[in-house]
N, C-alpha and C positions, 0 to 999 in steps of 0.2 A: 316287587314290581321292577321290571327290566327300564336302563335306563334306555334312553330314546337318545342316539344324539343327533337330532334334529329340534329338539323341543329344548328348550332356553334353559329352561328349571330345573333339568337333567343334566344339562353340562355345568353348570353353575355347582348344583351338588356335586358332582362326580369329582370338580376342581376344586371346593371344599372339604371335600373328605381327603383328598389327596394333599392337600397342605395340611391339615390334620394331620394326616398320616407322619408325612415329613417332618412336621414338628415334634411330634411324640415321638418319631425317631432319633432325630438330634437328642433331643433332650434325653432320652433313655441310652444313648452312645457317652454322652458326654460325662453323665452319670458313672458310668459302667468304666470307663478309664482314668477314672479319680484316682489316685492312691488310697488303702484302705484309712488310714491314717488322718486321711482329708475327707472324708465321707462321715466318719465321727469324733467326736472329741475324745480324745483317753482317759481314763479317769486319771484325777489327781493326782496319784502315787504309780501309777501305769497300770500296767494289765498284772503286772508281776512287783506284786507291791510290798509283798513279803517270803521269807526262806522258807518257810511252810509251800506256798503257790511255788517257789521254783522248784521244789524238791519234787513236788506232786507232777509237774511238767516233764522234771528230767526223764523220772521213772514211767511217765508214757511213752517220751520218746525212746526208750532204752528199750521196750517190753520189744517191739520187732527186730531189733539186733540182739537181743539177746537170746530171743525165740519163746520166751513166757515169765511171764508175770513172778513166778517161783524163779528162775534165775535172776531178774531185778532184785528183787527182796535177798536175793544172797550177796548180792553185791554191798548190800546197806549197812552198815546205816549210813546214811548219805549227810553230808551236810553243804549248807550253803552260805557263801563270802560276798557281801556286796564290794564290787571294785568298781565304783563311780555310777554307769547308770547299768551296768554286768555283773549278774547273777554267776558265778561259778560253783556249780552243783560238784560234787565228787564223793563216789563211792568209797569204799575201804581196800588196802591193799589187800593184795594176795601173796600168802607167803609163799617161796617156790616148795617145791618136794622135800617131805623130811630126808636129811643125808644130803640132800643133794647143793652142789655148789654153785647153783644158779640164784641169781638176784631174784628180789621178790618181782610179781609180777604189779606194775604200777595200777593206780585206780584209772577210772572211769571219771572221766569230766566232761562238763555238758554247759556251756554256757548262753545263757540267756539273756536279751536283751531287756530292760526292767521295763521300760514303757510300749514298746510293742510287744512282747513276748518272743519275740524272731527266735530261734534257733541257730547260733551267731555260729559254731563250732563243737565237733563232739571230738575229747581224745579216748582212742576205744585201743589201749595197748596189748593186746590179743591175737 
């Protein structure tokens, strides 16, 4: 049914819905510009609450730099250091060319934040 704006009970709805509306707006804005962080609690020991979970994250975030899954896995075996609330993942070095008298090529480090999981920094010496 069209509203009438002439008829009392149709403007009254129509300014009804419209604060509705408004309000479902704010509140779904207000929402929406939370911090993640503040929208839910972290678990207890954070997102990244062991060397296992950060090893498992480096090697997601390495699989696009490095261009496959089979090049991460040659990097490894990876291990991981808690330094306070930072995970530091790191591959294995690369030795340089037999004969040759270049220093080895250093590893892969991928540091993770323990209770958000962030992506703090990657050192990719390549």
């Amino acid at each position: 049914m069209p509203l009438d704006p002439s008829n009392e009970n149709s403007t009254a709805l129509a300014e009804g819905s419209s604060r509705a509306i408004s309000v479902l707006g704010i509140a779904l804005l207000r929402f929406a510009t939370l911090p993640l962080h503040a929208q839910a609690a972290a678990p207890k020991n954070g997102y990244v609450p062991d060397e296992k979970t950060a090893i498992k994250i480096a090697e997601a975030v390495l699989a696009p730099i490095e261009g496959s899954d089979e090049a991460v896995k040659n990097d490894g075996p990876y291990t991981a250091i808690l330094h306070g609330n930072t995970w530091s993942v790191a591959g294995k070095q690369h030795p340089g060319p037999p004969g040759s008298p270049y220093m080895p090529v250093g590893a892969i480090v991928v540091s993770i934040d323990k209770t958000t999981g962030e992506i703090i920094g990657i050192i990719y010496p390549r």
